[in-house]
N, C-alpha and C positions, 0 to 999 in steps of 0.2 A: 637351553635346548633340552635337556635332562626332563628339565620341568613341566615344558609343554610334552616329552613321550607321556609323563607320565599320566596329565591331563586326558591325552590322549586315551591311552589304554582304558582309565577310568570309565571315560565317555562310552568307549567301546564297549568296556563289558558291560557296561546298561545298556546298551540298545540290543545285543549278543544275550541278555538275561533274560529283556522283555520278549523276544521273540522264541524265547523257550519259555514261557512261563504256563507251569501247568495247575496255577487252582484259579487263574479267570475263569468267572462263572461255575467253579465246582460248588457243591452244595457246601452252608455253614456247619451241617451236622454230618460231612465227612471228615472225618479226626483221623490223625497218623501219626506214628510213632506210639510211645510208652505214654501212657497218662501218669502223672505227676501229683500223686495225691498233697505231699508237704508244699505245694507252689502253685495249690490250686484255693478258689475259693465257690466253695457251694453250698447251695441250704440244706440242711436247717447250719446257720452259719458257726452258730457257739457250741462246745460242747459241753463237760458240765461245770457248772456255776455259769458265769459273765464269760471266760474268755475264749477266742477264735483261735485252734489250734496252728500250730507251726505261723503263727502271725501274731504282731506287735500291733496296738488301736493308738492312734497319738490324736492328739488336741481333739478339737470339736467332730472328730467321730463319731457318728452315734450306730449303732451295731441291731437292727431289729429283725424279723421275721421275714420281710420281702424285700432290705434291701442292705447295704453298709453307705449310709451318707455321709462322704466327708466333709462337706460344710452344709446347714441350712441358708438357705434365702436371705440371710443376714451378713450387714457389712463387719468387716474386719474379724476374721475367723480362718482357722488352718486346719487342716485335717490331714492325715496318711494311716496307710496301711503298708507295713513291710514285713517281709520276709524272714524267717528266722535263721532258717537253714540259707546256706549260702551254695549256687547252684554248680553242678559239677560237671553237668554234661556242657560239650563244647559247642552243641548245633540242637537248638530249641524253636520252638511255637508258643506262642501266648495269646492264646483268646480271650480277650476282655470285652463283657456287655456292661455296657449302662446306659445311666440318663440324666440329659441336663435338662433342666427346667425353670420357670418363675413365672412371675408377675410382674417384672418391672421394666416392659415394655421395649423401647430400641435398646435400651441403654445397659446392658449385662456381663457378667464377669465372671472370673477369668476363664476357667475351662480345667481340664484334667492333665496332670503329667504322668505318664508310665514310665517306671524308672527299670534301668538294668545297672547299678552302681558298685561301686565299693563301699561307702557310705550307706547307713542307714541311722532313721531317725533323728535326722538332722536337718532344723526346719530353715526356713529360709526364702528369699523371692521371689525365688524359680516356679511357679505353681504348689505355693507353700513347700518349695523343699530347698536344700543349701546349692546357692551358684559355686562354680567351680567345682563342678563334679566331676568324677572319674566314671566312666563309661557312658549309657547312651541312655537318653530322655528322647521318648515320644511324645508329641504334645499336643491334644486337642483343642484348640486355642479359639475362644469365642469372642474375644475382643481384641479392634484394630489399634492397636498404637499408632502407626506409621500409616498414613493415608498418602503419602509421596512416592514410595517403593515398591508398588506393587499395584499391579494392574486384576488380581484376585480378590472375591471377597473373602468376608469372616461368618461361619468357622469354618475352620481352617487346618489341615494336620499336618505335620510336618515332625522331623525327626533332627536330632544334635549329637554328637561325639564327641567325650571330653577327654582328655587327659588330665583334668584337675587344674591346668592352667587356663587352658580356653573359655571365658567366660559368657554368659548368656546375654544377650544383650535386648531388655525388653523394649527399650525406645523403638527398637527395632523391629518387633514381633520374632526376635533371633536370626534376622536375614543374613546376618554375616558370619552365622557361622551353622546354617541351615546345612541338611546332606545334600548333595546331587546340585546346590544352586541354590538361589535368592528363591528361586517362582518351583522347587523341587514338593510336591506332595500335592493335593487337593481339596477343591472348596466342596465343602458336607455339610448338607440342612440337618444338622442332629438336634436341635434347640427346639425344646416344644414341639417334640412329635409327640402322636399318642403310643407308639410303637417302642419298644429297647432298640438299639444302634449296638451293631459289633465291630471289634476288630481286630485285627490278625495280626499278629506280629512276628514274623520267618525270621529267623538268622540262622541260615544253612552256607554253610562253603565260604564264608567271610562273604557274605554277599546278604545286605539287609531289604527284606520287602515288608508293606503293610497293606493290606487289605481291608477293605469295609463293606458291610452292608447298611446300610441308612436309610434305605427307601423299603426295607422288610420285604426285600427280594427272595431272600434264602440262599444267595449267591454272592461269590467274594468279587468284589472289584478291585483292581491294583491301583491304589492310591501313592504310592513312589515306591521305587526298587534301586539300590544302589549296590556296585560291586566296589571290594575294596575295605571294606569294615570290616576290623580287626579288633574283638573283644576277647578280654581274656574269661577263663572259669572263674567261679567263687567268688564272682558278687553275688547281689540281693534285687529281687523284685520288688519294687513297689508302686505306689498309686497314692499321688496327692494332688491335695487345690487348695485354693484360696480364694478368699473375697477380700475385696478393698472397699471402697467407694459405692463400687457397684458387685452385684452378687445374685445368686443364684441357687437352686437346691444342683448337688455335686452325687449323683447315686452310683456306685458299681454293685450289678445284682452277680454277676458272676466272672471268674477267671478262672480258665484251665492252662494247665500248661504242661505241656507234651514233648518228652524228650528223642529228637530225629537220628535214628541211625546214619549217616553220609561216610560215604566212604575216599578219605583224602589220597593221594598221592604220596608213597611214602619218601620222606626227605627225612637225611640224616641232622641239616643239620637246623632244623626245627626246633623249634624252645618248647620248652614246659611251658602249655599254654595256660597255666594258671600265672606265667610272669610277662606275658603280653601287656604290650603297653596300649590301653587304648587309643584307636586313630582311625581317619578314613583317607583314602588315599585322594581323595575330590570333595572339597567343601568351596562354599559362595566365597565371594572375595572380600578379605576382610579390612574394609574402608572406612569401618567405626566404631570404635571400642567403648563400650557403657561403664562410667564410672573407675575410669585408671587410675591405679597405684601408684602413687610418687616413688618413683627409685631412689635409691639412695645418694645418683651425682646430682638430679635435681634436686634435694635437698641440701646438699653442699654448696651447690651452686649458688641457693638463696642467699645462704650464709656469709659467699664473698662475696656477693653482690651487696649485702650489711654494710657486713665487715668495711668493704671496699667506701662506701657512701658516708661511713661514719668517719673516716679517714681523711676523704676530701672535706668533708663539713668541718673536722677538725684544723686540719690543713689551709682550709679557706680561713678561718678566723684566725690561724696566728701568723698569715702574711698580711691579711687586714692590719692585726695588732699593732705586725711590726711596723707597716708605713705609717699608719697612726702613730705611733711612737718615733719617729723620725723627722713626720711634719711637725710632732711640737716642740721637739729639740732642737731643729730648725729655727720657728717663730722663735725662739726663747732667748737663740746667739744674734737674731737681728735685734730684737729690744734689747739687748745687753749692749751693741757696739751703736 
């Protein structure tokens, strides 16, 4: 009963968010809050020598004058960009422009992740970054793993909460453990426009929204809103991808990020939101797990089920032995009488 209130409420305050929601259709170049120079990226990107201040450059990054590509058009390659400083304000915005691109026709890969983590530079599956993250991945995702669960096409955005345990599941394009639901975020022609694609990423009031422009409107559209997400302070922004198989050029030309005055409701007995754990109070139902961890009873288990099997095989051969050795001491007293 507990569980469905609180499904419930969840539900609620999305539908109760979306209909207060005020930057559908406001302009992309109306900015609010404080601009955030250490958690922003813009040109000219380097400053002196090779490096990009208050940012880390990892694997096949390349860092040039109109763009930071984190992978070229080439298979098996990772790239990221992170943060150095770790972020303090509780209630932010993150605008990120780029673009994805290629030549190699239907068949392309992977797409971008936005990260908000504890974790930095640490690569890994997830859109070349480490699965089992701590806090929240946005994910621009241009290729369909899973053609049976979803009635959407690709690409595709959609947004994850981790606590470090919940892991990403790509067989799945992360549907189980997507925000707001399986089918929670929106399908975006961003692939091969000739235009940059923006997006917006709200976390005010524990309440996460994402925005896009993809058709070079100059206006944001609400691609999903979820209430209920609970991030703590002092992680790290980042932005990475990956190619496999298939691949693509991965470009971010720009990020700002903008720190939102909101003013909470004062509770006493409120934590130091730098020890928040992350979570969301409504995620898709999780009916398949990518690549489980053997626990430690199933392990044990194997062992007597060994154990146990070596026992019986022992066991079978010296009740064999012994009737055999019975039938010939048998035969042995008949020839003797």
């Amino acid at each position: 009963m507990r569980l469905k209130l609180l499904v419930f409420l969840a539900l609620l305050g999305v539908t109760v968010a979306e209909d207060n929601d005020l930057l559908q259709d406001s302009s992309i170049t109306e900015y609010r809050g404080y601009f955030n120079r250490e958690h922003s990226l813009l040109k000219p990107y380097m400053g002196h020598g090779m490096d990009v201040p208050y940012w880390d450059i990892t694997g096949s990054t390349i860092v040039t004058a109109q763009q930071i590509r984190l992978t070229p058009n080439l298979q098996g390659r990772q790239g990221a960009v992170w943060s150095q400083i770790p972020v303090q304000s509780r209630d932010w915005e993150l605008m990120v422009t780029f673009r994805i691109h290629g030549d190699s026709g239907k068949l392309f890969g992977d797409g971008i992740g936005i990260w908000y983590t504890r974790e930095r530079n640490q690569v890994g599956p997830v859109f070349g970054s480490k699965n089992g993250f701590s806090g929240l991945g946005v994910f621009l995702d241009t290729y369909h793993n899973d053609y049976s669960s979803y009635a959407h096409t690709f690409p595709y955005i959609y947004a994850m909460v981790s606590d470090g345990t919940v892991m990403y599941d790509g067989d799945k394009d992360g549907g189980d453990g997507r925000l707001g639901g399986a089918d929670s975020g929106c399908e975006v022609k961003f692939r091969n426009v000739e235009h940059e694609t923006h997006v917006l990423i709200r976390y005010v009031g524990d309440t996460l929204t994402v925005y896009q422009d993809t058709e070079n409107t100059g206006k944001w559209n609400q691609c999903l809103r979820v209430g209920g997400v609970h991030l703590p302070t002092g992680y790290y922004f980042g932005l990475s991808s990956a190619t496999g198989d298939l691949s693509d050029n991965h470009d971010i030309t720009a990020v700002r990020m903008f720190e939102i005055e909101y003013s909470r409701a004062e509770n006493l007995n409120e934590m130091d939101p730098s020890r928040i754990q992350p979570k969301a109070d409504y995620v898709a139902p999780r009916d398949h797990v990518s690549n489980p961890s053997p626990s430690q009873m199933s392990t044990w288990g194997k062992w007597l089920l060994i154990i146990l099997g070596v026992c019986a095989t022992v066991g079978g051969i010296a009740v064999f032995g012994y009737l055999w050795y019975q039938d010939r001491q048998s035969r042995s007293r008949k020839r003797f009488y």
